[in-house]
CHARMM internal coordinates of N, CA and C (Angstrom, degrees):
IC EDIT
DIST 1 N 1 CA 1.4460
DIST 1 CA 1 C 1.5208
ANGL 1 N 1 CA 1 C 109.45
DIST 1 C 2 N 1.4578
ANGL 1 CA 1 C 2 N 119.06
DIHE 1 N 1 CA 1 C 2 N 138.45
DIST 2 N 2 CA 1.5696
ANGL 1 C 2 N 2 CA 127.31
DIHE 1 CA 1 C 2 N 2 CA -168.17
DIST 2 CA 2 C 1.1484
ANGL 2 N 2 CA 2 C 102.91
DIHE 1 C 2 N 2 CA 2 C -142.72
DIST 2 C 3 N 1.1080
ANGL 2 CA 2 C 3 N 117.63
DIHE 2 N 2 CA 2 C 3 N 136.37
DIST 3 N 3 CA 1.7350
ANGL 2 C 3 N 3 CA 126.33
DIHE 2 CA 2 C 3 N 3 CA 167.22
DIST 3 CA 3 C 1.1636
ANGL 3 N 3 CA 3 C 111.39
DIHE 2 C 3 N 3 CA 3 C -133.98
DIST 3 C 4 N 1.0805
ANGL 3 CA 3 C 4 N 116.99
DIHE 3 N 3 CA 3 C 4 N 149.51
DIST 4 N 4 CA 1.7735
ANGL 3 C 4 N 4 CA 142.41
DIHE 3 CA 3 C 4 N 4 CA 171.34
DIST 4 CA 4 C 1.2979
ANGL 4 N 4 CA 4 C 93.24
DIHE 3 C 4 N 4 CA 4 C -97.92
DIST 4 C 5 N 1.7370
ANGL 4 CA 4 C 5 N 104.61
DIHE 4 N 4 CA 4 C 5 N 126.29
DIST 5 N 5 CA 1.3032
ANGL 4 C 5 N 5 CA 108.64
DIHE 4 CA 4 C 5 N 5 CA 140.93
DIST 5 CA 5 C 0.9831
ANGL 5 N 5 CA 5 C 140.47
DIHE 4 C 5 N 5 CA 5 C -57.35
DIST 5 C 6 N 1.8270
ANGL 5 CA 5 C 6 N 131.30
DIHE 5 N 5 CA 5 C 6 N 105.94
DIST 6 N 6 CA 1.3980
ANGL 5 C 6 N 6 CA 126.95
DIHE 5 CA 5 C 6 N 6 CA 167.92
DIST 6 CA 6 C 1.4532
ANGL 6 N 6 CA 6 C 123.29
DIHE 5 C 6 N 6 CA 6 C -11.42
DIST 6 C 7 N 1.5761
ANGL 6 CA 6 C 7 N 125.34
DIHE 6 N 6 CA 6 C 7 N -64.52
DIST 7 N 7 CA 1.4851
ANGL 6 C 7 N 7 CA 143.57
DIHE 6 CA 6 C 7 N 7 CA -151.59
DIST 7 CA 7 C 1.7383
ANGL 7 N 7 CA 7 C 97.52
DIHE 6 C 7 N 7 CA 7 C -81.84
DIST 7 C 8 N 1.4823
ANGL 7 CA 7 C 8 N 109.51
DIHE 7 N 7 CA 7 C 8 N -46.91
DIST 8 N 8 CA 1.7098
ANGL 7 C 8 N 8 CA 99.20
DIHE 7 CA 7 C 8 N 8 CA -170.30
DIST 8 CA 8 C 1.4486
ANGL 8 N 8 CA 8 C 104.64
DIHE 7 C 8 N 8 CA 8 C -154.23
DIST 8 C 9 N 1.6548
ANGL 8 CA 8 C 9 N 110.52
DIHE 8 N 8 CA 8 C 9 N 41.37
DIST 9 N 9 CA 1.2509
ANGL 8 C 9 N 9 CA 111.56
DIHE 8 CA 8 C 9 N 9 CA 179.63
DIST 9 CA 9 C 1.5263
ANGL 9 N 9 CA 9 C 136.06
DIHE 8 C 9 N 9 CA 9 C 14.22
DIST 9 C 10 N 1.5749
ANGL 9 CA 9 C 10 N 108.21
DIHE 9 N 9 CA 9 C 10 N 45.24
DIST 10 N 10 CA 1.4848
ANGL 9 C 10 N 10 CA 111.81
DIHE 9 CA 9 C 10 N 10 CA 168.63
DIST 10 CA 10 C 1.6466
ANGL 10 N 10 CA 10 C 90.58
DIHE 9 C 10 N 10 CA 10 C -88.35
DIST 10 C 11 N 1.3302
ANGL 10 CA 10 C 11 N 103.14
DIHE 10 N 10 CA 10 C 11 N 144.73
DIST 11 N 11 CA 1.7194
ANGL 10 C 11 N 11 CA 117.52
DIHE 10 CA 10 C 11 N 11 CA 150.43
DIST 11 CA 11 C 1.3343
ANGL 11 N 11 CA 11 C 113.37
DIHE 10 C 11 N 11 CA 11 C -51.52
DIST 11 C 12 N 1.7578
ANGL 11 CA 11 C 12 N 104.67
DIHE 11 N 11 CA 11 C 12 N 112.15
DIST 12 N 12 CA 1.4249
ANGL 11 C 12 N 12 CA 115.21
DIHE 11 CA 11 C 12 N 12 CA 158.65
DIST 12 CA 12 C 1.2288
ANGL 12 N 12 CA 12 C 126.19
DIHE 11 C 12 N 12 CA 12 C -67.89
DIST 12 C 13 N 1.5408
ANGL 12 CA 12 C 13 N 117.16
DIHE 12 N 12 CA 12 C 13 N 158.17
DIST 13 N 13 CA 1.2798
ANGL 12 C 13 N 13 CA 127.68
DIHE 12 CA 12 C 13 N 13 CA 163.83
DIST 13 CA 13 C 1.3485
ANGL 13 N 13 CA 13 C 121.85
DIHE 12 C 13 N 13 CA 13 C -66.90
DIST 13 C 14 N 1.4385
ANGL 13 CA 13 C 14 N 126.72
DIHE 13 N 13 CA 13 C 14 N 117.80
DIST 14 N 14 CA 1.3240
ANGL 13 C 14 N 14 CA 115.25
DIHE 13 CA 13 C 14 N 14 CA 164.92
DIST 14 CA 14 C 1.4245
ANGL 14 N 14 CA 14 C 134.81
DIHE 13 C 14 N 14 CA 14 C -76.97
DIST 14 C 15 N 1.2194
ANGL 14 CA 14 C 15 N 120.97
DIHE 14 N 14 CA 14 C 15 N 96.62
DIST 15 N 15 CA 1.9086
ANGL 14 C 15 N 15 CA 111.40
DIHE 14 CA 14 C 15 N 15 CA -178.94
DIST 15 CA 15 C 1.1652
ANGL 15 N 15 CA 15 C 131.39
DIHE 14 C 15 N 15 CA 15 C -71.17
DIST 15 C 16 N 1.3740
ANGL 15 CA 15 C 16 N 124.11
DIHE 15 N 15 CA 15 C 16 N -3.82
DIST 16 N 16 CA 1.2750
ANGL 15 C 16 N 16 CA 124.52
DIHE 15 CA 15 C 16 N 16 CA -179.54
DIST 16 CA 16 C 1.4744
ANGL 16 N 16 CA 16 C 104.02
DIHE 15 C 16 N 16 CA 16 C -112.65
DIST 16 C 17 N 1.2759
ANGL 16 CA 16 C 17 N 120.63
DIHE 16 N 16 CA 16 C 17 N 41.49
DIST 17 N 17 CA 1.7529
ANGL 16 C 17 N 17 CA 98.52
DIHE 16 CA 16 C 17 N 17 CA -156.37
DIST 17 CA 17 C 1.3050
ANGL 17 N 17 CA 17 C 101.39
DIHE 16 C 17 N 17 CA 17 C -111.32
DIST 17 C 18 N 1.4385
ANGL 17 CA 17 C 18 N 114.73
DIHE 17 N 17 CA 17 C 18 N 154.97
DIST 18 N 18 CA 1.2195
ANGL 17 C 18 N 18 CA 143.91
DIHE 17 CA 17 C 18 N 18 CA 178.40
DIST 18 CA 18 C 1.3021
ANGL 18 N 18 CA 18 C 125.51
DIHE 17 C 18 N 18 CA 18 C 172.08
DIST 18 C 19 N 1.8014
ANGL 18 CA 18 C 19 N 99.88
DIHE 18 N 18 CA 18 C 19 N 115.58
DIST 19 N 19 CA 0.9501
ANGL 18 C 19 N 19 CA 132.71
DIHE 18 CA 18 C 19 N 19 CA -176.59
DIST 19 CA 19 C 1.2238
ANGL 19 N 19 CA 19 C 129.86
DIHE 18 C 19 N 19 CA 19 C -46.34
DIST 19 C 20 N 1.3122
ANGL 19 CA 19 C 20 N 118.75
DIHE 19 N 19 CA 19 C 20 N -10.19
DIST 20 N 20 CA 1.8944
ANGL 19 C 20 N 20 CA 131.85
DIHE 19 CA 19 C 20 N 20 CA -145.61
DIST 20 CA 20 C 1.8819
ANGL 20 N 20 CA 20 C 89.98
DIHE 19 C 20 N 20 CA 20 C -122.30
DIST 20 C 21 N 1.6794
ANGL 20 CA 20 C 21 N 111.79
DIHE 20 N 20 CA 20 C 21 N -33.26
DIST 21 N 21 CA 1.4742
ANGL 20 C 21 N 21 CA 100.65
DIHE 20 CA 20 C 21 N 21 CA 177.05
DIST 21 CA 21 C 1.5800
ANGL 21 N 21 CA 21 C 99.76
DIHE 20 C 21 N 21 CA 21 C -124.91
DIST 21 C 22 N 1.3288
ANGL 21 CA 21 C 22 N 86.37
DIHE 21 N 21 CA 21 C 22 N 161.03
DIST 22 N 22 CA 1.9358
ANGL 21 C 22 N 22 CA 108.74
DIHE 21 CA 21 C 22 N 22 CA 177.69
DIST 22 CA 22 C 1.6650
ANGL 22 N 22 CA 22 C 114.50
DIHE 21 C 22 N 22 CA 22 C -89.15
DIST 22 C 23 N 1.1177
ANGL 22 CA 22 C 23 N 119.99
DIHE 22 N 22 CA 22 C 23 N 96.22
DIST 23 N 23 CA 1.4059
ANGL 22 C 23 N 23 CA 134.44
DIHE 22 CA 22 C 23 N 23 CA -162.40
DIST 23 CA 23 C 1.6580
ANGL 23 N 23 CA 23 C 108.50
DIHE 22 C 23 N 23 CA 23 C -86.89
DIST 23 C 24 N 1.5796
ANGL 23 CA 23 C 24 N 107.72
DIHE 23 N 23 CA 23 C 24 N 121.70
DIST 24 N 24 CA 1.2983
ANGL 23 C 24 N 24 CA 101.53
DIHE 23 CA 23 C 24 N 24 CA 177.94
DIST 24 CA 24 C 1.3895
ANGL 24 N 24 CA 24 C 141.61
DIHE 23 C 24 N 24 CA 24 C -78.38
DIST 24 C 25 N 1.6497
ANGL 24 CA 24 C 25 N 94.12
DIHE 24 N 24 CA 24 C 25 N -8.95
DIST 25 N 25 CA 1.8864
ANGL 24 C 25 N 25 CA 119.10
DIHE 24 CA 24 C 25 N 25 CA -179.26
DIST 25 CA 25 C 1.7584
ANGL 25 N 25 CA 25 C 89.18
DIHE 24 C 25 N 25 CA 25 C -133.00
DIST 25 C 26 N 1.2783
ANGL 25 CA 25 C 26 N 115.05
DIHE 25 N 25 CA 25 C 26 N 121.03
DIST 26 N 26 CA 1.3371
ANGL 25 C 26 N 26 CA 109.31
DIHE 25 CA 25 C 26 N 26 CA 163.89
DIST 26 CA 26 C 1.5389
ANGL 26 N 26 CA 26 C 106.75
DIHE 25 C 26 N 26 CA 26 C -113.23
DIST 26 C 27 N 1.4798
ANGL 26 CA 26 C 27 N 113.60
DIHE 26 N 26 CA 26 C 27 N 161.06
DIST 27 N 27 CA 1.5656
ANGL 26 C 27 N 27 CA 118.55
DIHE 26 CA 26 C 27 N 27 CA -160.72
DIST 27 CA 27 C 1.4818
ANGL 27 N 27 CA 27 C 100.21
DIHE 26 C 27 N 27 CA 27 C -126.32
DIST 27 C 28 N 0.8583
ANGL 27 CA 27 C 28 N 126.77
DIHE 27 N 27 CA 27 C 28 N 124.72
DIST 28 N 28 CA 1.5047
ANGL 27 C 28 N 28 CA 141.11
DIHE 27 CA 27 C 28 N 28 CA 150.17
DIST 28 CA 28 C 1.3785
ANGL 28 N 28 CA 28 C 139.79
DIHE 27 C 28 N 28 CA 28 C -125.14
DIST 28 C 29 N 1.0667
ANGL 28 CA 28 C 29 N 120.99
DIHE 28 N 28 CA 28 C 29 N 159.70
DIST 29 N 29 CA 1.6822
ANGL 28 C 29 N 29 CA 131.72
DIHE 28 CA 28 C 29 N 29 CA -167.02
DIST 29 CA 29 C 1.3843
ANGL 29 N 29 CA 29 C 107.53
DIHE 28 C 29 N 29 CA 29 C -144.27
DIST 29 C 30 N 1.5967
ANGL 29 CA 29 C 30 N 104.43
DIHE 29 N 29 CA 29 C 30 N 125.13
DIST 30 N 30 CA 1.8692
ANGL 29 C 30 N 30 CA 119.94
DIHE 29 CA 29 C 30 N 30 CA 167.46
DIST 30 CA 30 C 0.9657
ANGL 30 N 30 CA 30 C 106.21
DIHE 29 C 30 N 30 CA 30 C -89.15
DIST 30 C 31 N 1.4003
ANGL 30 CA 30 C 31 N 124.06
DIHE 30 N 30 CA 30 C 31 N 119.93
DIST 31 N 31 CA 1.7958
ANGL 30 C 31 N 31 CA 116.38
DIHE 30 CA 30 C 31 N 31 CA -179.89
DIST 31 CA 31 C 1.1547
ANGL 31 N 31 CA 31 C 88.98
DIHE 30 C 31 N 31 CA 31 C -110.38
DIST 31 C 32 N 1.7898
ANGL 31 CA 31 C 32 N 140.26
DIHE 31 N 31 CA 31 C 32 N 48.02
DIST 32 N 32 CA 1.2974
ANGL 31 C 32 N 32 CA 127.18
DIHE 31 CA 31 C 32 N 32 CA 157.83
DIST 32 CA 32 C 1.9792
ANGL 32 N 32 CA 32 C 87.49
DIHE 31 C 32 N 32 CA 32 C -111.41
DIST 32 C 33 N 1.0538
ANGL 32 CA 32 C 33 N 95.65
DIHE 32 N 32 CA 32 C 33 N -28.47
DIST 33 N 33 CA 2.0134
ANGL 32 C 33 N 33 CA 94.72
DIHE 32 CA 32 C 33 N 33 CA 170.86
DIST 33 CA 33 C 1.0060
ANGL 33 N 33 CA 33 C 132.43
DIHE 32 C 33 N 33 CA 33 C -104.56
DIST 33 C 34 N 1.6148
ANGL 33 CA 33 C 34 N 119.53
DIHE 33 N 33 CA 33 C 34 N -1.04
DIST 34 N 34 CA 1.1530
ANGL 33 C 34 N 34 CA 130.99
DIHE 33 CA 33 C 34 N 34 CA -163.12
DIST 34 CA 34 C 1.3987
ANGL 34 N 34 CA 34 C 116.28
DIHE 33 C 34 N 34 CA 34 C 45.32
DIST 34 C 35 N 1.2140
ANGL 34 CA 34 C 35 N 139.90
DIHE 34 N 34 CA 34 C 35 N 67.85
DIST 35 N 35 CA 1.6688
ANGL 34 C 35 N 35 CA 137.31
DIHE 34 CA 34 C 35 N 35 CA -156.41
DIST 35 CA 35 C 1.4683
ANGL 35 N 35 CA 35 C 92.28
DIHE 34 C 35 N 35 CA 35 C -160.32
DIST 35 C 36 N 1.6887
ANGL 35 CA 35 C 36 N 121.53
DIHE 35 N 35 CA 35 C 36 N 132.16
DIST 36 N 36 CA 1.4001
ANGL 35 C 36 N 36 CA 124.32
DIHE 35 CA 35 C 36 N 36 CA -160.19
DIST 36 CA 36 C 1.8467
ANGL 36 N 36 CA 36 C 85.20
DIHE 35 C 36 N 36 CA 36 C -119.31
DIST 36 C 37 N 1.1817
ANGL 36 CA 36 C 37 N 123.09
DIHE 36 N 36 CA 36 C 37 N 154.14
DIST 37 N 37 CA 1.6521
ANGL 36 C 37 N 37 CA 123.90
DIHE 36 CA 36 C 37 N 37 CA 166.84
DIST 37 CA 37 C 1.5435
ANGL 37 N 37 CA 37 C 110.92
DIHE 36 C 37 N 37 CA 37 C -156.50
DIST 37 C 38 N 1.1349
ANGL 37 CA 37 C 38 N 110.50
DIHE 37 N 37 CA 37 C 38 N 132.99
DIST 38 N 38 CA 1.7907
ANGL 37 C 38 N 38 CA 114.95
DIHE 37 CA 37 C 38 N 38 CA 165.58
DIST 38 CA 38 C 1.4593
ANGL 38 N 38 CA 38 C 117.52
DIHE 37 C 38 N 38 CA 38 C -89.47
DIST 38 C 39 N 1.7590
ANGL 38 CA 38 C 39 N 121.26
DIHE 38 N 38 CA 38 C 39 N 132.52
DIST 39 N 39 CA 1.4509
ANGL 38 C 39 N 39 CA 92.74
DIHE 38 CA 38 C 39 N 39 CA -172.86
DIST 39 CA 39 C 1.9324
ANGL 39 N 39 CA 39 C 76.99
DIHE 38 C 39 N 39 CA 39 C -126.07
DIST 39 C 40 N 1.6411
ANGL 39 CA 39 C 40 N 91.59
DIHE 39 N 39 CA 39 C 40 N 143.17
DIST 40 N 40 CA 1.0960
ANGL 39 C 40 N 40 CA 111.83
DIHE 39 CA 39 C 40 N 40 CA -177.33
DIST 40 CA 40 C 1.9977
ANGL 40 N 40 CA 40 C 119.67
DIHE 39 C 40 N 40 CA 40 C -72.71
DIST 40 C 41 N 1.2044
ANGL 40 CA 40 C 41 N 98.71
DIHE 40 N 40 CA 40 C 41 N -179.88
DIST 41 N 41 CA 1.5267
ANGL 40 C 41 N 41 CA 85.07
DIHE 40 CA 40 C 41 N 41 CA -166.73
DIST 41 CA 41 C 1.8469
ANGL 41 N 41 CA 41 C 103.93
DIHE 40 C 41 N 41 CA 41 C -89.03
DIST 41 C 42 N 1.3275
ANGL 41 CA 41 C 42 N 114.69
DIHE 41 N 41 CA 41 C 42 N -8.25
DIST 42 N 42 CA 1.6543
ANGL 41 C 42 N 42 CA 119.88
DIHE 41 CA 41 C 42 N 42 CA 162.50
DIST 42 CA 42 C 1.2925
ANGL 42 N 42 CA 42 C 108.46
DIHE 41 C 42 N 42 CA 42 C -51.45
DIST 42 C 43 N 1.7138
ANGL 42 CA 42 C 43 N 121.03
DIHE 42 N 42 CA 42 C 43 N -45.10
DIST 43 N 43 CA 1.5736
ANGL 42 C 43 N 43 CA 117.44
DIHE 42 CA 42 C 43 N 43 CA -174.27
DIST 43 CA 43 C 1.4415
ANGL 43 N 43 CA 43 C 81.07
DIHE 42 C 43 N 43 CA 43 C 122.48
DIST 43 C 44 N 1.1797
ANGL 43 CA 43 C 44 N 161.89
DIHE 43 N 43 CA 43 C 44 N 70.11
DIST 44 N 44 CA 1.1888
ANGL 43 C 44 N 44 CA 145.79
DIHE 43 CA 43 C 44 N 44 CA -176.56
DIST 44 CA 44 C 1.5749
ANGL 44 N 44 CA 44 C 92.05
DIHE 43 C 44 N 44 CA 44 C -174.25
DIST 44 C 45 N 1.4182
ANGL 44 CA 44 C 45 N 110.93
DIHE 44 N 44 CA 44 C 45 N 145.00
DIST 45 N 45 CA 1.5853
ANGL 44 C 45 N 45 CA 129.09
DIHE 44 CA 44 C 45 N 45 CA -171.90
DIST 45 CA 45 C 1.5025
ANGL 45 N 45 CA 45 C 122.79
DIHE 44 C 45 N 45 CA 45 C -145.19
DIST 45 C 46 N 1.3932
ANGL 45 CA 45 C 46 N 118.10
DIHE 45 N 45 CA 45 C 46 N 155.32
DIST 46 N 46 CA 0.9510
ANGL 45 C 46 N 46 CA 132.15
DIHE 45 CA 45 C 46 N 46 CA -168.95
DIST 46 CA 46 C 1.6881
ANGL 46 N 46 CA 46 C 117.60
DIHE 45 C 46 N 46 CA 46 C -127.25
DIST 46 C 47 N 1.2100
ANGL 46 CA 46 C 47 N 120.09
DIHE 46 N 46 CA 46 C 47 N 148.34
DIST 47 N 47 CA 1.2667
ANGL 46 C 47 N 47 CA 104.95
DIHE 46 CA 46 C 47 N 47 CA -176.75
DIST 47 CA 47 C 1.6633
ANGL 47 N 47 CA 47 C 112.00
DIHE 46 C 47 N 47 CA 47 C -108.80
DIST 47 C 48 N 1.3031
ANGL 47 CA 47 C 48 N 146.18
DIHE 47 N 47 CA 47 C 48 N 150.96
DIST 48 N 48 CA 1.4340
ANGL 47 C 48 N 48 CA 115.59
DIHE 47 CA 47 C 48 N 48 CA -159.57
DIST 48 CA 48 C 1.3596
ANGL 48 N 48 CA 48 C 120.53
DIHE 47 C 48 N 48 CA 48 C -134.09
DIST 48 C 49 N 2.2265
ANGL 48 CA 48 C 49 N 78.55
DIHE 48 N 48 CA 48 C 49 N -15.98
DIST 49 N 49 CA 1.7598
ANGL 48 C 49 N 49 CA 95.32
DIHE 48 CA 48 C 49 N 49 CA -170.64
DIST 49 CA 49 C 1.4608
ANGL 49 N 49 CA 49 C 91.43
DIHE 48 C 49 N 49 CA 49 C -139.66
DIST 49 C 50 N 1.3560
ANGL 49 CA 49 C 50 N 133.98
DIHE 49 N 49 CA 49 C 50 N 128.89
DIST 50 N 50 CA 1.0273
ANGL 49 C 50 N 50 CA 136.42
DIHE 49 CA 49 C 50 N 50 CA 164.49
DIST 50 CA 50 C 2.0682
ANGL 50 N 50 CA 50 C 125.75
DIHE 49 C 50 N 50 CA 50 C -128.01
DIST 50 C 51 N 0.9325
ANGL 50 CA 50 C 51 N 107.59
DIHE 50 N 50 CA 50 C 51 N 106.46
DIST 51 N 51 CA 1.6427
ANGL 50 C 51 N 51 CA 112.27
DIHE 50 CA 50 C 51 N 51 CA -161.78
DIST 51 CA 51 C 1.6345
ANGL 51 N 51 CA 51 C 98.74
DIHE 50 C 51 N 51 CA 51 C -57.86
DIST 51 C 52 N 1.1886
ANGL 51 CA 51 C 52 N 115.51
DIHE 51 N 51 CA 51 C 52 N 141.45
DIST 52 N 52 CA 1.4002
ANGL 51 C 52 N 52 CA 134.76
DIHE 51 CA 51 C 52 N 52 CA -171.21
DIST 52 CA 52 C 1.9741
ANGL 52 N 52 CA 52 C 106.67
DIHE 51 C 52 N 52 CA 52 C -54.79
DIST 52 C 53 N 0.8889
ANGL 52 CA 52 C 53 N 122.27
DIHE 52 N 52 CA 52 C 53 N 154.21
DIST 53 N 53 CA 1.6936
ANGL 52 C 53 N 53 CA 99.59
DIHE 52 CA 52 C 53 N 53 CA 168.61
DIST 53 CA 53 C 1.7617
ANGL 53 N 53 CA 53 C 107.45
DIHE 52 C 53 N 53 CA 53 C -96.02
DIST 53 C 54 N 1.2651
ANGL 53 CA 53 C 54 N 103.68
DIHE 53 N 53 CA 53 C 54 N 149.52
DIST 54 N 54 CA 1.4276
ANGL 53 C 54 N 54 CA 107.59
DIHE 53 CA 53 C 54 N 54 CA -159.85
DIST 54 CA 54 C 1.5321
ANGL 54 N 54 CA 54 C 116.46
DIHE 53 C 54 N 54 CA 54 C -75.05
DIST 54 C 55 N 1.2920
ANGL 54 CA 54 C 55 N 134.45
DIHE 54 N 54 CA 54 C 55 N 117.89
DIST 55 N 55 CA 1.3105
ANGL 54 C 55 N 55 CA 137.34
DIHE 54 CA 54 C 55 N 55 CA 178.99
DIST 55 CA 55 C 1.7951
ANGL 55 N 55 CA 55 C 116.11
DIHE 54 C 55 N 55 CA 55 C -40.88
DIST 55 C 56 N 1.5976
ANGL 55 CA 55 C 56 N 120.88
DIHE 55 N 55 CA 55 C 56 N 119.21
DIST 56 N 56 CA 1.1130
ANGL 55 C 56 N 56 CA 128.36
DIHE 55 CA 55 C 56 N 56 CA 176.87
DIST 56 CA 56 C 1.7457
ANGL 56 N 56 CA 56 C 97.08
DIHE 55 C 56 N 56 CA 56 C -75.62
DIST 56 C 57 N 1.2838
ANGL 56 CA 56 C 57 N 110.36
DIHE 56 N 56 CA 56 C 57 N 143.66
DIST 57 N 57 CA 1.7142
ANGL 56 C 57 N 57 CA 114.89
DIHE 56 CA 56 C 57 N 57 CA -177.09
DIST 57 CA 57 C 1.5305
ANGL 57 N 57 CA 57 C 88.49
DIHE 56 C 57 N 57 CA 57 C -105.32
END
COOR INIT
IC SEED 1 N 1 CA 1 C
IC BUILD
C-alpha cells in the first residue's frame, strides 16, 4: 500500500501496515508536512492531524 501526499506528494509513511492482512482504515503520516490521514477502503481519505503553520516573528 502507497500513498501520495495530497499537500506535496512525498510518499507517506504507512503505520498500520501489513502486508499479510487487508486493512479497512489504513493510517499514514507525511513527515515532509507533518499532516496524518486515514484512507478508507472506498479509495477516499481524510485528514485527521494537521500541524499548525509556524508563526513568522
Amino acid at each position: 500500500m502507497t500513498m501520495n501526499c495530497p499537500q506535496c506528494s512525498t510518499l507517506m509513511v504507512w503505520l498500520n501496515g501489513s502486508i499479510m492482512h487487508e486493512q479497512q482504515i489504513n493510517y499514514y503520516e507525511c513527515r515532509n508536512c507533518k499532516i496524518k490521514l486515514n484512507t478508507l477502503s472506498d479509495g477516499t481519505y481524510e485528514i485527521t492531524q494537521q500541524e499548525n503553520e509556524q508563526r513568522l516573528e
